[in-house]
Kinemage of the C-alpha trace (Angstrom):
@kinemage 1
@onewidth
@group {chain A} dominant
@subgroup {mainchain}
@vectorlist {calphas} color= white
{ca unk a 1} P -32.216 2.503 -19.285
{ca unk a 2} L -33.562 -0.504 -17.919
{ca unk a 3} L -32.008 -2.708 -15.275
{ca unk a 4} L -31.399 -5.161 -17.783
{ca unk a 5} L -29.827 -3.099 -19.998
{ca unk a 6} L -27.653 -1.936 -17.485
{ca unk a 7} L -26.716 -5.416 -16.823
{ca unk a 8} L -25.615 -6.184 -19.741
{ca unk a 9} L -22.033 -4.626 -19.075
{ca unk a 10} L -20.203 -1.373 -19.060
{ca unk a 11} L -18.988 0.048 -22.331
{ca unk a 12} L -15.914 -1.850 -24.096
{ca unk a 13} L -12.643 -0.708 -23.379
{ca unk a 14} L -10.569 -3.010 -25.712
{ca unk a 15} L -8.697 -0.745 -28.044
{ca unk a 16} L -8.415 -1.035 -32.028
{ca unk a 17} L -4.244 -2.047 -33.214
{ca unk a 18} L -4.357 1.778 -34.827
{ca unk a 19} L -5.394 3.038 -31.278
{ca unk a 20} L -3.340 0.711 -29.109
{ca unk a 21} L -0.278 1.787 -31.639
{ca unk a 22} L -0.535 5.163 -31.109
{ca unk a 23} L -0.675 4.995 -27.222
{ca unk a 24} L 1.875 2.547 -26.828
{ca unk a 25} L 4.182 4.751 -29.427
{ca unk a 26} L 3.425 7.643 -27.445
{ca unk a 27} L 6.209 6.756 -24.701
{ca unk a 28} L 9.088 7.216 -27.625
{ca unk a 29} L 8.313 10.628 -28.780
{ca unk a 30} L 11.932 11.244 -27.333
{ca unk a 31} L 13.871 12.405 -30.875
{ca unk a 32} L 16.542 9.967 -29.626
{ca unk a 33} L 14.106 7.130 -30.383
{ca unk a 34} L 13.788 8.140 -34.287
{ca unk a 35} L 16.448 6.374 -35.499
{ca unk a 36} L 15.052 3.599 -33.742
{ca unk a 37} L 11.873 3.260 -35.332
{ca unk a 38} L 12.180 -0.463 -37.093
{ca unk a 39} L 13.176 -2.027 -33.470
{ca unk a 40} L 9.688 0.488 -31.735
{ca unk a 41} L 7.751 -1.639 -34.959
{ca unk a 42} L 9.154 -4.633 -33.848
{ca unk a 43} L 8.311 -4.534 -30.047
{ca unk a 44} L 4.905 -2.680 -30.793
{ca unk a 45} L 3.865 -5.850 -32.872
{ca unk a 46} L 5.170 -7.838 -29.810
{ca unk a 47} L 3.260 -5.827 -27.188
{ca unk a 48} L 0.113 -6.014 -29.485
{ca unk a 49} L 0.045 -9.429 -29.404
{ca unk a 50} L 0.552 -9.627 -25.788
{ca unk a 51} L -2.355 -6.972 -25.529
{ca unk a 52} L -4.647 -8.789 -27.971
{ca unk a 53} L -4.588 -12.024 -26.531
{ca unk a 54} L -4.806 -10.541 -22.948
{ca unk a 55} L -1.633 -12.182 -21.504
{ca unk a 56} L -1.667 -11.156 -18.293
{ca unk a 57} L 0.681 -13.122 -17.048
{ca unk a 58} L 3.468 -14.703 -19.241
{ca unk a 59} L 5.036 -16.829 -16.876
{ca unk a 60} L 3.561 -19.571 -14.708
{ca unk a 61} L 4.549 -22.467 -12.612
{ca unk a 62} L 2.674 -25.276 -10.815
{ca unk a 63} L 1.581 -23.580 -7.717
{ca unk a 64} L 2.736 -27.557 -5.856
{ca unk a 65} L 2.107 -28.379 -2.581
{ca unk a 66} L 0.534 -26.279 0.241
{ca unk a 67} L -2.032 -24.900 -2.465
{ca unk a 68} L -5.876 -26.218 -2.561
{ca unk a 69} L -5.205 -27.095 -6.496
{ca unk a 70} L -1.180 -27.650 -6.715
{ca unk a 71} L -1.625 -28.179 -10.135
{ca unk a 72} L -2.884 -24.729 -11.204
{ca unk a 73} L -0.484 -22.673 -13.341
{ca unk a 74} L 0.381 -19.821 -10.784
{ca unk a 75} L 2.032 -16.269 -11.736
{ca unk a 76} L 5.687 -16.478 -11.031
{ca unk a 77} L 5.457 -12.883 -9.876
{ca unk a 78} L 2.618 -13.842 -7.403
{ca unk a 79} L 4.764 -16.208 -5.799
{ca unk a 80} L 8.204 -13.871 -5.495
{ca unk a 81} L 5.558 -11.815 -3.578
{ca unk a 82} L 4.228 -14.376 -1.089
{ca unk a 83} L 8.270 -15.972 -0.918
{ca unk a 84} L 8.919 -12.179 0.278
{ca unk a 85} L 5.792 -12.122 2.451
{ca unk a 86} L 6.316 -15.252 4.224
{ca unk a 87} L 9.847 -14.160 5.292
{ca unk a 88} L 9.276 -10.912 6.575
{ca unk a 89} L 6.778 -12.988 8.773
{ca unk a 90} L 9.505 -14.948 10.267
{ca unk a 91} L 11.551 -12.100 10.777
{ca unk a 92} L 8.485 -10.325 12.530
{ca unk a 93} L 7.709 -13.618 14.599
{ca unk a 94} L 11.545 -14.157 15.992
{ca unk a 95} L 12.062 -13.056 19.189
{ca unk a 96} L 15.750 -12.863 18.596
{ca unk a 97} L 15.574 -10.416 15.849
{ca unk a 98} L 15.522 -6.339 16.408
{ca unk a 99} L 12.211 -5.323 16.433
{ca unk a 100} L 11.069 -2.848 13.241
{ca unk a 101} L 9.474 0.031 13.102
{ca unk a 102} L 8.451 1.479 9.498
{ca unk a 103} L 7.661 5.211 9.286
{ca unk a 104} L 5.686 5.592 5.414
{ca unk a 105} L 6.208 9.612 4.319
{ca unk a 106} L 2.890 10.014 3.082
{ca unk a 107} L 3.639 13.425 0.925
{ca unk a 108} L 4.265 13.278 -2.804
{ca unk a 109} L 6.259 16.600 -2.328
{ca unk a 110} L 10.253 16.455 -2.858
{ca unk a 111} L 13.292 17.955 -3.942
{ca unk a 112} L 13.987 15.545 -6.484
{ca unk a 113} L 11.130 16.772 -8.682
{ca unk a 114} L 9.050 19.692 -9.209
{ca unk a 115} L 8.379 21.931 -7.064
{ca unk a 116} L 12.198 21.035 -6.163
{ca unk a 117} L 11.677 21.694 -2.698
{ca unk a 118} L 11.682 18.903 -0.208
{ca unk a 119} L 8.028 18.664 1.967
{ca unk a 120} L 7.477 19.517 5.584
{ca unk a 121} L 6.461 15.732 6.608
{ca unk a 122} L 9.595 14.768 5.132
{ca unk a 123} L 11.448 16.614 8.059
{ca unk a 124} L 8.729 15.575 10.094
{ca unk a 125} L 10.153 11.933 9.510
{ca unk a 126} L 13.487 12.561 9.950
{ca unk a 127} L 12.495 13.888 13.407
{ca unk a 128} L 11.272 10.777 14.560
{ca unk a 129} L 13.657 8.299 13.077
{ca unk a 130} L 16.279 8.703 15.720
{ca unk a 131} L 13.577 8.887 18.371
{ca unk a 132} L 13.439 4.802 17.298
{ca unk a 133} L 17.207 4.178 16.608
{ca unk a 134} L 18.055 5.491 20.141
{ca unk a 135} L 15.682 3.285 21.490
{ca unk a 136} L 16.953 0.065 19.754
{ca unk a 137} L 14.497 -0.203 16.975
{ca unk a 138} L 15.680 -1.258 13.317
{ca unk a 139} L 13.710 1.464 11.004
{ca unk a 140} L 12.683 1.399 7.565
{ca unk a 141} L 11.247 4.055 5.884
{ca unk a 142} L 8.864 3.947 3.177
{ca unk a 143} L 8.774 7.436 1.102
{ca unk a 144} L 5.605 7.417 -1.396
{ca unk a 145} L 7.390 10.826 -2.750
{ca unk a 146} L 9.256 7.911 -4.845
{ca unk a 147} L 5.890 7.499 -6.689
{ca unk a 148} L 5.863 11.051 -8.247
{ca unk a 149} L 10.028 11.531 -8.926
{ca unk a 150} L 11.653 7.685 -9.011
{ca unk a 151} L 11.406 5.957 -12.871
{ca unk a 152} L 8.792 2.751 -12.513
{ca unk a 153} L 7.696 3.706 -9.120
{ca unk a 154} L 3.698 2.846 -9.513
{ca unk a 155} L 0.936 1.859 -7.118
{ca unk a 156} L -1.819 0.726 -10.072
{ca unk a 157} L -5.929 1.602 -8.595
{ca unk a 158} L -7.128 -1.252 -6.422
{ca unk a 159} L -10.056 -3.052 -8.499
{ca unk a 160} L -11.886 -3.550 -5.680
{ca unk a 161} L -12.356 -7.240 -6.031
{ca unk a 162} L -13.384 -7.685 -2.612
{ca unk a 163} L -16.850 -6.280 -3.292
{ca unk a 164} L -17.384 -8.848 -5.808
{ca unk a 165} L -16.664 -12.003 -2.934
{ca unk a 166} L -14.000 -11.546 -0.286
{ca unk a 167} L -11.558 -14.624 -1.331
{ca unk a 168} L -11.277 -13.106 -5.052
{ca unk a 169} L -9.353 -10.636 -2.895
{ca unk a 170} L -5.909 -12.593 -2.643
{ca unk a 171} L -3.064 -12.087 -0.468
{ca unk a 172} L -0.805 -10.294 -1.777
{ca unk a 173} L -2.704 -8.767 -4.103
{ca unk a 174} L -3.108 -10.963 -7.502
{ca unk a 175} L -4.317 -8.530 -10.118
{ca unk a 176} L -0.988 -7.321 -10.781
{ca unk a 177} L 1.149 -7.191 -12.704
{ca unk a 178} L -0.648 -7.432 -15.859
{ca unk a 179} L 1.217 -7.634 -18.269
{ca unk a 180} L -0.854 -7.349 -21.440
{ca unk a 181} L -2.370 -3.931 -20.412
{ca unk a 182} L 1.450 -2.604 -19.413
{ca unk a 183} L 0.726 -2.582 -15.421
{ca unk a 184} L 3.954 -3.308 -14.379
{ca unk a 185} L 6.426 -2.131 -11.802
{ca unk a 186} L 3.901 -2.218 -9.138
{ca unk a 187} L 5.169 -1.362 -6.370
{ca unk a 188} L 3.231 -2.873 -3.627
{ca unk a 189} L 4.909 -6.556 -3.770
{ca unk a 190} L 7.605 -4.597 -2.040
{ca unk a 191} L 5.498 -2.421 0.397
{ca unk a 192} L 3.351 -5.928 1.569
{ca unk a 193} L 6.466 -7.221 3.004
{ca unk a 194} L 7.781 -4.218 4.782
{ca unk a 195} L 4.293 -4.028 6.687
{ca unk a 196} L 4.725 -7.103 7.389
{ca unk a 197} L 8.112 -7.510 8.754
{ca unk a 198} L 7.123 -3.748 11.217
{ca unk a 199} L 6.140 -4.329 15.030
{ca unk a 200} L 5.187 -1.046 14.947
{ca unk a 201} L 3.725 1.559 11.840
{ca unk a 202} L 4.000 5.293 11.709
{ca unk a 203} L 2.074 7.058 9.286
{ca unk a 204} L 3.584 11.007 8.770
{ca unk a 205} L 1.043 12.804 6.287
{ca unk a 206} L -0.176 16.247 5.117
{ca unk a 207} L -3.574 17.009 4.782
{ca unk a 208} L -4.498 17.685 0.588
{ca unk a 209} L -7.966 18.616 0.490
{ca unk a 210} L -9.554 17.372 3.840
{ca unk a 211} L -8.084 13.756 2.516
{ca unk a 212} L -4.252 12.057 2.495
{ca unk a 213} L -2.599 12.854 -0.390
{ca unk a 214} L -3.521 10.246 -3.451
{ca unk a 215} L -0.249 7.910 -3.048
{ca unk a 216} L -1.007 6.985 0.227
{ca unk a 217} L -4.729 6.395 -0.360
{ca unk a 218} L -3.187 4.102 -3.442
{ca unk a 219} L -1.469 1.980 -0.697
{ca unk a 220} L -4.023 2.045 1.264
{ca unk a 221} L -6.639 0.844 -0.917
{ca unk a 222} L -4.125 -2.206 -1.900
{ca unk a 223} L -4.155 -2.979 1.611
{ca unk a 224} L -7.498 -4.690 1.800
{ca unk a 225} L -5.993 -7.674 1.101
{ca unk a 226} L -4.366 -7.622 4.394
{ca unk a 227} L -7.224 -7.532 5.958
{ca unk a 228} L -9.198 -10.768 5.060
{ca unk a 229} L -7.698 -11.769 1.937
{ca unk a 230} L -7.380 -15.236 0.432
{ca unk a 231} L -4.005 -16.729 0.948
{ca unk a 232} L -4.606 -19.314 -1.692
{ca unk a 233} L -5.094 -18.123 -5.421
{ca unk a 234} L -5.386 -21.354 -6.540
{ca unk a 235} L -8.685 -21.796 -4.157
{ca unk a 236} L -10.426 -18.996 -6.819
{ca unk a 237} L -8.414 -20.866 -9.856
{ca unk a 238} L -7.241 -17.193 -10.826
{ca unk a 239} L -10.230 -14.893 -10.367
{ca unk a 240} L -12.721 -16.859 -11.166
{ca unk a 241} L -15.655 -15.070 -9.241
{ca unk a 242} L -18.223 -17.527 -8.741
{ca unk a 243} L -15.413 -19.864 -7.027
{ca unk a 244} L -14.682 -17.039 -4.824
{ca unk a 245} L -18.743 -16.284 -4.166
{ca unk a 246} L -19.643 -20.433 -3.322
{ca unk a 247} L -16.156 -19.644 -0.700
{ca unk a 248} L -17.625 -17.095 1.010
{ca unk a 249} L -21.180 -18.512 1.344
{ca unk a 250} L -19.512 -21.173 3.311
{ca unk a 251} L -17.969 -19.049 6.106
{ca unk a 252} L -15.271 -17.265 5.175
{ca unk a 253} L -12.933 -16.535 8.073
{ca unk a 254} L -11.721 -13.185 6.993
{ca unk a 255} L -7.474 -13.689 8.225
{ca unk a 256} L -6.371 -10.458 10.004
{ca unk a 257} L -2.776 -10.905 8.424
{ca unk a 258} L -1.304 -7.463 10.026
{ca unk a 259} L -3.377 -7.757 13.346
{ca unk a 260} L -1.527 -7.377 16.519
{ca unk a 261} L 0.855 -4.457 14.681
{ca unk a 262} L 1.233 -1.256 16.753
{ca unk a 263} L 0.424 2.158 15.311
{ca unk a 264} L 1.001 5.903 15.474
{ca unk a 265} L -0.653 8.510 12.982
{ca unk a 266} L 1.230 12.232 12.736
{ca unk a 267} L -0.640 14.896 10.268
{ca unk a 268} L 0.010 18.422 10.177
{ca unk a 269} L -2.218 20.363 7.915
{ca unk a 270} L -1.977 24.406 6.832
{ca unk a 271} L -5.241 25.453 7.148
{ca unk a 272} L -8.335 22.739 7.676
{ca unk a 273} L -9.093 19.151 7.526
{ca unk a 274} L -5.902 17.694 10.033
{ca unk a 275} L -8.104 16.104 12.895
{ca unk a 276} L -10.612 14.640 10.255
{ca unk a 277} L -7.881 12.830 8.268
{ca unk a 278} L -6.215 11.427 11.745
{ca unk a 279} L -9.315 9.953 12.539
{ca unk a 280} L -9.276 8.612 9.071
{ca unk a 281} L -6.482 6.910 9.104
{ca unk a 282} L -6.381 5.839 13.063
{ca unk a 283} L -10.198 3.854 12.184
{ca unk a 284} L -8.412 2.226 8.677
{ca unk a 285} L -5.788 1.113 10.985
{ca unk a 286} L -8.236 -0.111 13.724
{ca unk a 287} L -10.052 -1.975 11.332
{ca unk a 288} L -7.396 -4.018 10.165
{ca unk a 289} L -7.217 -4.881 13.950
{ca unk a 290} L -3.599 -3.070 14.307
{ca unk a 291} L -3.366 -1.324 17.672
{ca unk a 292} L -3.346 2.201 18.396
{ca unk a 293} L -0.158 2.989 20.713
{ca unk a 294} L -2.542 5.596 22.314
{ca unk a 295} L -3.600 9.170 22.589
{ca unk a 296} L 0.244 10.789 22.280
{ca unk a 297} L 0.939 8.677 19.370
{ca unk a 298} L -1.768 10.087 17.357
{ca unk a 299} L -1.128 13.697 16.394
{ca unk a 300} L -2.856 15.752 14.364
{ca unk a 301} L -2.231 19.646 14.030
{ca unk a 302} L -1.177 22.738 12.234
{ca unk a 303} L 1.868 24.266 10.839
{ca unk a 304} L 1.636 28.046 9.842
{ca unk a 305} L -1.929 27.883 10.615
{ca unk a 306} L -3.738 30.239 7.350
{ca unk a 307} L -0.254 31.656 6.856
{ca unk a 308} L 1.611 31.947 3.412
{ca unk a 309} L 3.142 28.433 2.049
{ca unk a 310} L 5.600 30.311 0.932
{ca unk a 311} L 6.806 30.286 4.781
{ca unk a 312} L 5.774 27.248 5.974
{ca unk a 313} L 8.936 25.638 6.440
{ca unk a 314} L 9.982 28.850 8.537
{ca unk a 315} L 6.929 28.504 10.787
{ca unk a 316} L 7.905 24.350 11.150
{ca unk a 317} L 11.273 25.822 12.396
{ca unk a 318} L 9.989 28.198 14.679
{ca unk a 319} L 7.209 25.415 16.057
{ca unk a 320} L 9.442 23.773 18.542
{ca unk a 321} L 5.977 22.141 20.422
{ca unk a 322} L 5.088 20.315 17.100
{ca unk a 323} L 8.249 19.001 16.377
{ca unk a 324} L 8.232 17.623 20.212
{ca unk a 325} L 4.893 16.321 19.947
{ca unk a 326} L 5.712 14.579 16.937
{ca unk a 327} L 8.794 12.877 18.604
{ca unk a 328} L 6.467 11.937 21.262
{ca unk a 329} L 4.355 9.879 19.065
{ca unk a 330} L 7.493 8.116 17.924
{ca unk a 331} L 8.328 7.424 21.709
{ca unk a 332} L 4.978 6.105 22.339
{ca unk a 333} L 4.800 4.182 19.604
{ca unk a 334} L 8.256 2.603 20.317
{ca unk a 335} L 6.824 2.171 24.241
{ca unk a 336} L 4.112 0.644 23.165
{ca unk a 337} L 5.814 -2.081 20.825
{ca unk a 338} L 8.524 -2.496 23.761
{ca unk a 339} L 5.714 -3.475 26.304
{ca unk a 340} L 4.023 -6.054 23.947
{ca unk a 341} L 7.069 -7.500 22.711
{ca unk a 342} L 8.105 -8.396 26.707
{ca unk a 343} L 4.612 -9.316 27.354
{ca unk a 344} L 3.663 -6.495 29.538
{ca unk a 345} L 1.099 -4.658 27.257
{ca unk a 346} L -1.830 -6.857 25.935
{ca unk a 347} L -4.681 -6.326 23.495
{ca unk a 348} L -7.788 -5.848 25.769
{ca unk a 349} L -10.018 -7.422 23.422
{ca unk a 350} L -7.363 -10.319 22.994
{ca unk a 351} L -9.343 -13.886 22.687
{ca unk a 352} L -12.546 -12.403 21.979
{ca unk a 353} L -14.286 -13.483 19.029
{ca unk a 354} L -16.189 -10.969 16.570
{ca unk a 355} L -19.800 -11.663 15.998
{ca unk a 356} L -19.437 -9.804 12.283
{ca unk a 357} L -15.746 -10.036 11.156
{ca unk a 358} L -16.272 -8.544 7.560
């Protein structure tokens, strides 16, 4: 196949109304929905036509003033987002308020759904918590479990719009929802403002094969809009990319909009791949110009080390070091956020500009 060839696009994806039917059908096959099956006609035909016509998203407003083009038609559901954003960054930037900490449970693992058996990082989380609450920190707690046993709980794939032109990447994230291909419920227009609103971010993960388990690379991969994304949607008119590629060629400033954020990292693996997936996550956090609260607040180790899972949550019981090292990180992480919030713990590299920002 020749370059050109290849050029020419990837191979369609647009579905035929006998195909799309049968797909979108196949969420009824409930026998409760059978007597049903005039109203499933009814909202098929409404769905195809939403489908067909690829209308992404149904309702629009003027963006108005502060945009580049206050006249473009902006998603409604865009804007909830930034409205959300923008206030957890006041609540972040008050000095009156309590500062926040937000521990994410990384595991998928929980009671609530097969294997019906809650996960070690789960306790691992609940260890740290009142580490924070004794020490005056309001804590949230963001638990991507959720993803696999909660109804509508969905992080859709990043579509990596960034590599096309950095501004096409918006902030918050603009590709969803999309409402013609039935990507709703996404649920990162609620995790954007919780990141926001935290003075300090604690990551508790297990190790699934030498990587984080795939909900929490989901939210981490929508994250790259927090770390140089465009602000202004209207500045791309939607995702138009050759807008976004004449942007960049000018100079585009890449905006750090989490920078400054402390950070601890705890992962406990069974048998290989902890120390690998700390570093992981301690160089994603890095890059995004958050701050690591130091060497106790990033943990990796083992729990039952090569022994049976089917006693692993004996050997966390009997491993009174890890669970103390793992409250250490939280106490390290809250000392660290305690000294920069009085102004007695600054970013070294603070005022220095970077050569190479992407």
């Amino acid at each position: 196949m020749t370059d050109a060839e290849i050029r020419k696009g990837m191979p369609p994806v647009k579905l035929s109304r006998g195909e799309f039917e049968q797909r979108y059908k196949g969420q009824f096959v409930d026998p409760a929905f059978a007597p049903l099956q005039r109203e499933l006609d009814a909202i098929t035909e409404a769905a195809w036509d939403a489908y067909s016509h690829s209308r992404k998203a149904p309702l629009t407003r003027k963006a108005g003033a502060g945009f580049s083009d206050p006249d473009y038609d902006i998603a409604i559901d865009w804007l909830d987002a930034r409205a959300r954003i923008l206030q957890a960054q006041r609540r972040h930037d008050d000095a009156n308020e309590t500062p926040r900490i937000l521990i994410i449970n990384g595991s998928a693992r929980s009671e609530h759904t097969c294997p019906g058996e809650m996960s070690k990082t789960w306790r691992l989380v609940k260890l740290a918590e009142p580490v924070f609450v004794e020490m005056g920190f309001a804590v949230d707690i963001l638990d991507l479990s959720r993803l696999a046993s909660e109804f509508g709980k969905t992080i859709h794939p990043c579509k990596s719009c960034v590599s096309t032109a950095m501004p096409l990447c918006h902030w918050p994230c603009s590709c969803y929802p999309n409402y013609s291909l039935g990507q709703t419920d996404d649920w990162m227009n609620e995790i954007y403002p919780l990141w926001v609103a935290a003075h300090g971010i604690l990551i508790v993960t297990p190790v699934n094969w030498y990587h984080v388990p795939s909900g929490l690379k989901a939210m981490i991969d929508r994250m790259v809009c927090a770390d140089g994304g465009n602000p202004d949607p209207t500045s791309t008119h939607g995702k138009k990319a050759d807008e976004a590629k004449a942007l960049e060629l000018k100079g585009w400033p890449y905006p750090r909009h989490l920078a400054g954020r402390h950070f601890g990292v705890v992962v406990h693996g069974d048998a290989v791949g902890a120390e690998g997936v700390r570093r992981g996550l301690s160089d994603w956090l890095t890059d995004m110009q958050l701050i690591s609260a130091g060497r106790f607040a990033e943990l990796d180790g083992y729990v039952g080390y090569m022994e049976p899972y089917a006693t692993a949550h004996h050997a966390l019981d009997e491993d009174c070091e890890f669970q103390q090292e793992v409250q250490n990180a939280a106490r390290a992480l809250g000392n660290a956020v305690r000294l920069a919030r009085s102004g007695h713990l600054q970013e070294p590299g603070r005022g220095l500009a970077d050569p190479n920002p992407k």
